[in-house]
KEDO-888098 format. One record per residue (C-alpha): residue number from 1; chain; x, y, z. Coordinates in Angstrom, 2 decimals. Layout:
BEGIN
[pt NUM,A,[X,Y,Z]]
...
This chain:
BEGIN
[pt 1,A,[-243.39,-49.10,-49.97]]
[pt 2,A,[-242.32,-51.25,-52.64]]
[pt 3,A,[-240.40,-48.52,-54.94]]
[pt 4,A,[-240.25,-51.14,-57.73]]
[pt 5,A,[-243.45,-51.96,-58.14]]
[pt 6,A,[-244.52,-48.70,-57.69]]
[pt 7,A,[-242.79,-47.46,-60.52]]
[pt 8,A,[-244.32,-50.35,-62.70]]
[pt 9,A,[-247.75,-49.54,-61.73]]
[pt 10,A,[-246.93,-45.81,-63.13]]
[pt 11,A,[-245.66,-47.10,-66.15]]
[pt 12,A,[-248.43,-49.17,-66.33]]
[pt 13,A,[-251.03,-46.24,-65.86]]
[pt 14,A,[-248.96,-44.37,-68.79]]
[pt 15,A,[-249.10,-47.20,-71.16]]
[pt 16,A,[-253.17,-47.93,-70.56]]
[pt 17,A,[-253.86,-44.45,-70.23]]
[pt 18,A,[-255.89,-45.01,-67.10]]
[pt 19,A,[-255.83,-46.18,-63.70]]
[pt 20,A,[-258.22,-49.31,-64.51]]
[pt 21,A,[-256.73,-50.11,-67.36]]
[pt 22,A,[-253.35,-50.59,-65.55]]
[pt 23,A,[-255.53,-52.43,-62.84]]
[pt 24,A,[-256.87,-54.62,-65.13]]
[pt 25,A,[-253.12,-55.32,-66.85]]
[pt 26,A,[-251.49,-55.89,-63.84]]
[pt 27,A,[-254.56,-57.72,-62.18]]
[pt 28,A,[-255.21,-55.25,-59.05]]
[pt 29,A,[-258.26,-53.70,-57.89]]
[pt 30,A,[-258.39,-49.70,-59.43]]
[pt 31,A,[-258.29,-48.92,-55.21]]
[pt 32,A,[-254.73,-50.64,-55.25]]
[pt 33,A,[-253.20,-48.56,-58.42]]
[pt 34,A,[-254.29,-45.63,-57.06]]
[pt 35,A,[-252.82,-46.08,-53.49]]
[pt 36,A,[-249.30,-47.30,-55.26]]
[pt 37,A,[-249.26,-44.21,-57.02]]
[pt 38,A,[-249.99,-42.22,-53.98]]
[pt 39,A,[-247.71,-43.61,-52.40]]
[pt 40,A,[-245.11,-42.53,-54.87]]
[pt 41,A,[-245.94,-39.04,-55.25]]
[pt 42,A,[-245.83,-38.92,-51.49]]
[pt 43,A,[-242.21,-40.18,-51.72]]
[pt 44,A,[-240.47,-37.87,-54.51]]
[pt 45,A,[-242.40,-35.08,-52.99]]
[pt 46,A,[-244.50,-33.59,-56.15]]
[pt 47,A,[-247.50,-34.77,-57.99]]
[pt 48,A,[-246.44,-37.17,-60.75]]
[pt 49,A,[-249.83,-37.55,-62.45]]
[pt 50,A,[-252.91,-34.78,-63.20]]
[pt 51,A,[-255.60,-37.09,-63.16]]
[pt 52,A,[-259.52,-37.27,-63.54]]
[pt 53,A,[-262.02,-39.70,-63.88]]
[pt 54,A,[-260.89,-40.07,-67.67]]
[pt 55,A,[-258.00,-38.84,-68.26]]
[pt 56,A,[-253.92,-39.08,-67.11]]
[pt 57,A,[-251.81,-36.15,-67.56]]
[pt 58,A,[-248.07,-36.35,-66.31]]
[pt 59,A,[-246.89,-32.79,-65.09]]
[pt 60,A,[-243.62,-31.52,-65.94]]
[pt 61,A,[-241.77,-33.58,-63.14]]
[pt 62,A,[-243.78,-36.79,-63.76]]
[pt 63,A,[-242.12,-36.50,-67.42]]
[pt 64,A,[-238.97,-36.78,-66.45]]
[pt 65,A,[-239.47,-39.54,-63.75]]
[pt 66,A,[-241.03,-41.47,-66.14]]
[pt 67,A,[-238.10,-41.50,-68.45]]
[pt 68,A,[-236.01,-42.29,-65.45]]
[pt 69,A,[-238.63,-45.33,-64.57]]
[pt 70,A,[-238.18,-46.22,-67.67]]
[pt 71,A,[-234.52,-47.00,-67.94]]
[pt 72,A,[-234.64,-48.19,-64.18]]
[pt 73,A,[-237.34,-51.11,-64.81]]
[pt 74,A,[-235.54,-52.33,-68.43]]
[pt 75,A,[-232.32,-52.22,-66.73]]
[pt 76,A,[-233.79,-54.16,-63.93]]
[pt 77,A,[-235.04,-56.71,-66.65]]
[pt 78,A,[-231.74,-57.02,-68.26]]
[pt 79,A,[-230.23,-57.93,-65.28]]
[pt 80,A,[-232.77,-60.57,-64.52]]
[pt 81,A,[-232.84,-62.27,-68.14]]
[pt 82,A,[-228.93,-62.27,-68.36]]
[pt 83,A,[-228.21,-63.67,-64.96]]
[pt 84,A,[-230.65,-66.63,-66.07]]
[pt 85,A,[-228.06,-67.62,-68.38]]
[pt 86,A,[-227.10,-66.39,-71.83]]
[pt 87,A,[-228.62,-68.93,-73.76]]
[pt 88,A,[-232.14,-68.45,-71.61]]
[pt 89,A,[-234.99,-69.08,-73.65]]
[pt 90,A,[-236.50,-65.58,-75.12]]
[pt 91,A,[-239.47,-64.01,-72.96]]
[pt 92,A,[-241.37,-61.58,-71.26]]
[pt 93,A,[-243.02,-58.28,-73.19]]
[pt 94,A,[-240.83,-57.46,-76.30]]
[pt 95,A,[-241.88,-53.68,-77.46]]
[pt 96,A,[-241.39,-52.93,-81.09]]
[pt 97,A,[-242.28,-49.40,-82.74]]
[pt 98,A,[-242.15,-49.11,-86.52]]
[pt 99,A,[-243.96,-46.72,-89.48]]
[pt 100,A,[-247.55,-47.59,-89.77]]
[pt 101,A,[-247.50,-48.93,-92.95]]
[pt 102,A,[-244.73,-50.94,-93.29]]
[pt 103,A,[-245.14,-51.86,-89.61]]
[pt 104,A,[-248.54,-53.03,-90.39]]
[pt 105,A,[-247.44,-55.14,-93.63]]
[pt 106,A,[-244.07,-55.81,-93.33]]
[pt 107,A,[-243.25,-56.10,-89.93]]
[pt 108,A,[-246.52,-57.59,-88.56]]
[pt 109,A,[-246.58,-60.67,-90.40]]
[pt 110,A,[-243.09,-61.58,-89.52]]
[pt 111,A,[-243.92,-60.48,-85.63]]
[pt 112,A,[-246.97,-62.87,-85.42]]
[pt 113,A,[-244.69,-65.73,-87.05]]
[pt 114,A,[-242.36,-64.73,-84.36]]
[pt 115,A,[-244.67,-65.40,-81.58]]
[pt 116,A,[-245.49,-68.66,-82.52]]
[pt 117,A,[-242.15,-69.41,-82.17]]
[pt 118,A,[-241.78,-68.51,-78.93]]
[pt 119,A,[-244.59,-68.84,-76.60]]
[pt 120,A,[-243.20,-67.38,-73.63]]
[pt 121,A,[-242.95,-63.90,-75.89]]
[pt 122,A,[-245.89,-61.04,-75.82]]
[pt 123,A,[-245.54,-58.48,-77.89]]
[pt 124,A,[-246.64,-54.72,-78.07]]
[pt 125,A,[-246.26,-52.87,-81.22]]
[pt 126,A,[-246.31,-49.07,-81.80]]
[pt 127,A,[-246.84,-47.46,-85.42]]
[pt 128,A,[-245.81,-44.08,-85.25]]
[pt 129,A,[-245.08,-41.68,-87.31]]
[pt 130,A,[-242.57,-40.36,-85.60]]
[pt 131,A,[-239.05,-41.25,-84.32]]
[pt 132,A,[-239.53,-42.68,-80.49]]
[pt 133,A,[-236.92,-42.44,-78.00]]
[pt 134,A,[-235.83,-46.02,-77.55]]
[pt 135,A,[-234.95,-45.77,-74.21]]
[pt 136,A,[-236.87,-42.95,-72.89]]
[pt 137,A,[-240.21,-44.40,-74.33]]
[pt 138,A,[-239.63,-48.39,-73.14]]
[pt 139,A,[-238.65,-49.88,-76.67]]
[pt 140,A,[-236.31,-52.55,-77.28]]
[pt 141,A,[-236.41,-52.49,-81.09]]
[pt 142,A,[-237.50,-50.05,-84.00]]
[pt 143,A,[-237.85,-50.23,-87.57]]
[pt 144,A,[-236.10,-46.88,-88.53]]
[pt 145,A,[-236.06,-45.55,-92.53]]
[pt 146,A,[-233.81,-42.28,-92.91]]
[pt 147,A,[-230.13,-41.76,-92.44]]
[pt 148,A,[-229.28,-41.59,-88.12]]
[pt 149,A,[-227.11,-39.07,-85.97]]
[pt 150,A,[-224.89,-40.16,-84.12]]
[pt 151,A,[-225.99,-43.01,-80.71]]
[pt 152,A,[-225.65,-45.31,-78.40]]
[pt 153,A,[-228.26,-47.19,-80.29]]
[pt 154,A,[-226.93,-50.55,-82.16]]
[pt 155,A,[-227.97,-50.45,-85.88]]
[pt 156,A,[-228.25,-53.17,-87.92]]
[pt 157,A,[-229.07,-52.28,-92.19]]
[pt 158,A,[-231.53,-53.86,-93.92]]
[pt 159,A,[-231.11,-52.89,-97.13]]
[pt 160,A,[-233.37,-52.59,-99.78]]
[pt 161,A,[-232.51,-48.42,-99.39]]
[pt 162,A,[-236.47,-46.35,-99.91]]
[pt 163,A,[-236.46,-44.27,-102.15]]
[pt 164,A,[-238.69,-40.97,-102.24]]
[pt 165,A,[-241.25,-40.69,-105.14]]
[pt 166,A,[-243.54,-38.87,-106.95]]
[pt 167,A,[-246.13,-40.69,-108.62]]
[pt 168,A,[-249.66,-40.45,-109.90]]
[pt 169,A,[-252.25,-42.92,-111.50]]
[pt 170,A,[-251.83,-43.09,-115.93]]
[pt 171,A,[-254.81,-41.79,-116.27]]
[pt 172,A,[-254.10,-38.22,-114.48]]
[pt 173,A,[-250.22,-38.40,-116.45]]
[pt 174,A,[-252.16,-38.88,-119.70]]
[pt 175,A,[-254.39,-35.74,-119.57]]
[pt 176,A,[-251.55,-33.63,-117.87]]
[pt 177,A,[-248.70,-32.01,-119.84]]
[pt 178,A,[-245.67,-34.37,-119.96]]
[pt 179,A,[-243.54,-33.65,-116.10]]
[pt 180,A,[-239.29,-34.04,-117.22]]
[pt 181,A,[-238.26,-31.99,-114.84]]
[pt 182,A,[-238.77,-30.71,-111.29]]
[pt 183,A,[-240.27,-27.15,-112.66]]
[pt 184,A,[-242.82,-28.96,-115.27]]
[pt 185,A,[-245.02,-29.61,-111.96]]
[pt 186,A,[-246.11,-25.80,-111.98]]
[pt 187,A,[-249.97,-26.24,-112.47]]
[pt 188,A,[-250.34,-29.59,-111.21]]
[pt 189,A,[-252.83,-30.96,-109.17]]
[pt 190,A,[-250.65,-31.95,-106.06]]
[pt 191,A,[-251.96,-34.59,-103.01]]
[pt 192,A,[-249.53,-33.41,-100.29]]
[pt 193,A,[-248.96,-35.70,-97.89]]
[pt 194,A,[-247.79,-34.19,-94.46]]
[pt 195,A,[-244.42,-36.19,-93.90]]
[pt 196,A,[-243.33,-34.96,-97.81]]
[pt 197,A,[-244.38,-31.24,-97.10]]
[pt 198,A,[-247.55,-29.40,-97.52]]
[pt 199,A,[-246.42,-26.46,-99.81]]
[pt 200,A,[-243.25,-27.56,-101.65]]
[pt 201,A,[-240.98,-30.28,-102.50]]
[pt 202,A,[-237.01,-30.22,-102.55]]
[pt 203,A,[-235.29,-32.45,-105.53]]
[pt 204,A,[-231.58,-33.03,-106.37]]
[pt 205,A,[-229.59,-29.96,-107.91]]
[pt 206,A,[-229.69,-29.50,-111.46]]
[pt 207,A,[-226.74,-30.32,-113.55]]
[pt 208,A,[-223.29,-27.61,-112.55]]
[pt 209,A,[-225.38,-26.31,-109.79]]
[pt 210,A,[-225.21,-27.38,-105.89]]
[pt 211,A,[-228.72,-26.13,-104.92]]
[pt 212,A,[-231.41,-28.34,-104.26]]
[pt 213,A,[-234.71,-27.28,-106.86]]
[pt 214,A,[-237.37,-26.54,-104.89]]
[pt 215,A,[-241.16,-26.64,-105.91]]
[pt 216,A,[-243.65,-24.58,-104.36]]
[pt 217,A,[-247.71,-25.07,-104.94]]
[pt 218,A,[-250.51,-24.69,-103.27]]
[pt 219,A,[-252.09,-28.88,-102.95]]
[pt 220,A,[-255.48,-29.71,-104.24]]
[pt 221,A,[-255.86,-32.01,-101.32]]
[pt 222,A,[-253.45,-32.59,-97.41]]
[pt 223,A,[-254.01,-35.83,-96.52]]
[pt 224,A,[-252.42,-37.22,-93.01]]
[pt 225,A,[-251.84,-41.10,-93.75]]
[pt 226,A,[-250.26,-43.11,-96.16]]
[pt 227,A,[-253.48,-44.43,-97.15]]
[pt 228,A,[-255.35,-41.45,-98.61]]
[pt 229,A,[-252.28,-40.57,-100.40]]
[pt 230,A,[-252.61,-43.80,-102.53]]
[pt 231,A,[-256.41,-43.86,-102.18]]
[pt 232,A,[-256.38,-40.22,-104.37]]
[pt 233,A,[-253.37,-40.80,-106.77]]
[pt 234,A,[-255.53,-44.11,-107.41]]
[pt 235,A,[-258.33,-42.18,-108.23]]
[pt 236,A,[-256.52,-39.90,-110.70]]
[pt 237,A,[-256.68,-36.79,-108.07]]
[pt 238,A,[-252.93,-35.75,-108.77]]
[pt 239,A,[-249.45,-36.47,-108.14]]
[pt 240,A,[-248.55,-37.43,-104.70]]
[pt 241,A,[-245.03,-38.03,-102.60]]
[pt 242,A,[-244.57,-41.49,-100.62]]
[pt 243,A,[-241.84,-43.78,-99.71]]
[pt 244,A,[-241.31,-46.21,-102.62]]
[pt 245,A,[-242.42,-49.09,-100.11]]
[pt 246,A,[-245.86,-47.26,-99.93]]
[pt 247,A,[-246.75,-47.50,-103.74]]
[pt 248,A,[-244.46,-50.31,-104.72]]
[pt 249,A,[-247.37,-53.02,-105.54]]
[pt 250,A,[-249.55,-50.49,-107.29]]
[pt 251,A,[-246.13,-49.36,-109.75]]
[pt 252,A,[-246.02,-52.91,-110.27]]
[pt 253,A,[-249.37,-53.61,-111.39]]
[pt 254,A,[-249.12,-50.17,-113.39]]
[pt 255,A,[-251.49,-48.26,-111.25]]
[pt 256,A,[-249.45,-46.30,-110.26]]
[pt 257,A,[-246.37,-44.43,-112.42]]
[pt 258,A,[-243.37,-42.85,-110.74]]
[pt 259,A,[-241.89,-39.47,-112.82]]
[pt 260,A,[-239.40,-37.33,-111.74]]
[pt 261,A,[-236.88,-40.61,-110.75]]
[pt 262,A,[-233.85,-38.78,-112.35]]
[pt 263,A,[-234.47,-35.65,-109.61]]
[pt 264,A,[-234.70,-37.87,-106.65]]
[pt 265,A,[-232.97,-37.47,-103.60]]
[pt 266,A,[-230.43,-40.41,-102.56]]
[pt 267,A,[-232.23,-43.51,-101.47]]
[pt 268,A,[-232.29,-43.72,-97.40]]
[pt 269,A,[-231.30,-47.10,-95.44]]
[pt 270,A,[-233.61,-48.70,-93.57]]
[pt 271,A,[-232.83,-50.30,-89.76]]
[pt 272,A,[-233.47,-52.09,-87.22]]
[pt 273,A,[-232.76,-50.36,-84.22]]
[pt 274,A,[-232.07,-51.27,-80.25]]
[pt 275,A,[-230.55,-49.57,-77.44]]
[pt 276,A,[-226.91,-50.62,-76.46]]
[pt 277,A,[-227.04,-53.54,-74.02]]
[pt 278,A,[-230.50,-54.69,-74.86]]
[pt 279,A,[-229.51,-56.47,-77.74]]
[pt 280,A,[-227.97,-59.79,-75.22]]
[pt 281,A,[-231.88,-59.44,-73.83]]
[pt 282,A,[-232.85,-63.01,-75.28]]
[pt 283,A,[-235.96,-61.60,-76.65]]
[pt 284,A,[-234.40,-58.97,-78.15]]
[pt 285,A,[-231.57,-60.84,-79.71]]
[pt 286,A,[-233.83,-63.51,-80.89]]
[pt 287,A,[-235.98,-61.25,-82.46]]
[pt 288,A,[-233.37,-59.32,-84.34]]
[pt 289,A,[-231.91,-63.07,-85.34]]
[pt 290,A,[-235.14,-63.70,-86.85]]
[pt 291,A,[-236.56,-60.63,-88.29]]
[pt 292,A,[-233.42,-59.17,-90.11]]
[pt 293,A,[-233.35,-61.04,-92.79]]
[pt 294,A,[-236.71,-61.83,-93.37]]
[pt 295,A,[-237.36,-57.79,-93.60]]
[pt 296,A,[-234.32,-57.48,-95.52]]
[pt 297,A,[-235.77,-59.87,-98.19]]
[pt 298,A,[-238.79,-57.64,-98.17]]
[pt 299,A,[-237.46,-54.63,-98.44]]
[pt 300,A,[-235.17,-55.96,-101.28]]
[pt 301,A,[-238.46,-57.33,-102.95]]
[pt 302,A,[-240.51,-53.93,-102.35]]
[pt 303,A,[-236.99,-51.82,-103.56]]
[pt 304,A,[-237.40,-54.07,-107.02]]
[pt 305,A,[-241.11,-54.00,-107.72]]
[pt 306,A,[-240.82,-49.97,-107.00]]
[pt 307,A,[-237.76,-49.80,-110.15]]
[pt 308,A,[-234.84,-49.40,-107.67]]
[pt 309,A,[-232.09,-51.72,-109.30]]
């Protein structure tokens, strides 16, 4: 048995979610996945995969052999792009994972301008709403907003630092009591978010005091996207909390009105992320070249439009 290719056709049943869809990415018949895979199993000794005519379940060892697949097969492709020379020409599959919205916006646009660049280049990218594991979960780069612990990952700033905001459409702010102050929102109508907390929101101490003022209420609406957030402040529903790259066209325009800017937390940086050693990848490195600056301009342009100085 081929141990290598094994290993990619179980990444490749991860990734699709399904034995025919990694037979139709790697271009085998469904009979040939499924023999690779038994294959495997049959070699580590335990059942990798729970599977059924829809569905692919790792088990608790198939977790941590697919982490270890993971590194194995991009360490593998390291080795292969940098012995072809340093100066190679970018390609292969470049993953990128990044917030939905500004992943969908921001990064996107710059992505598909990317690829047209550089032909040889797929692409694959995630929007999560979560933090991935770079290197557990396949990725060479990620668009990171938030301060970051300590890594082996290589960081590179953007700028344009995100603030956190409260905002809400004129109208609601013009039939609600005037809000100066973190405690004023007691009796407002609140769209929580779920990233910004359901039942209460943290500000910045007041002045000669080193605790944080917390808010408690009990939210008119939960919302689980971005989207309906804005869609509800829009529609004069309440105040709501975002990133100040979510609402930053819609302040602009006036649609939108931030309040509270004086109890803000700090503003966090934004990143592009990639594991150590990945970044000589030619892919990788290109992409980086290219995209850095251009979302740096963007985020300095969103930062602006949202009232950061």
């Amino acid at each position: 048995m081929d141990r290598i290719d094994a290993m990619k056709v179980f990444i490749a049943a991860l990734d699709e979610g399904s034995l025919a869809g990694a037979a139709r990415r790697l271009k085998r018949s469904p009979t040939a996945v499924s023999r690779a895979l038994n294959l495997l199993e049959a070699h580590v000794g335990v059942e990798l995969l729970h599977r059924t005519t829809r569905t692919l379940k790792l088990s608790e060892a198939g977790e941590r052999y697919a982490a270890a697949c993971r590194r194995v097969l991009v360490d593998l492709e390291e080795a292969d792009l940098l012995a072809a020379g340093e100066h190679s020409a970018p390609r292969g599959l470049l993953t990128i994972s990044a917030p939905p919205i500004s992943g969908e916006e921001v990064l996107r646009p710059i992505l598909d301008d990317f690829l047209d660049l550089h032909p040889t280049v797929s692409a694959q990218l995630l929007l999560l709403d979560r933090a991935v594991n770079l290197v557990e979960e396949g990725v060479d780069v990620a668009l990171r907003v938030g301060s970051l612990p300590d890594s082996s990952l290589i960081a590179t700033r953007l700028g344009g630092d995100v603030r956190r905001v409260v905002v809400a459409s004129p109208r609601y702010l013009d039939s609600r009591p005037r809000i100066l102050q973190p405690a004023d929102l007691a009796g407002q109508q609140i769209v929580a978010f779920t990233n910004f907390g359901l039942d209460h929101w943290s500000f910045t101490p007041a002045k000669g005091s080193s605790i944080p003022r917390t808010v408690q209420f009990a939210p008119r609406c939960t919302v689980n996207t971005v989207r309906a957030a804005v869609a509800f402040a829009l529609a004069g529903r309440g105040l709501t909390r975002l990133y100040s790259y979510h609402v930053a066209e819609y302040v602009k325009d006036g649609r939108l009105k931030i309040v509270l800017a004086d109890a803000e937390h700090p503003p966090l940086p934004v990143h592009l992320l990639t594991p150590m050693g990945r970044r000589s990848v030619p892919k990788v490195r290109a992409f980086v070249d290219y995209a850095a600056p251009r979302l740096r301009a963007e985020f300095m342009r969103m930062a602006a439009e949202a009232g950061m100085p």
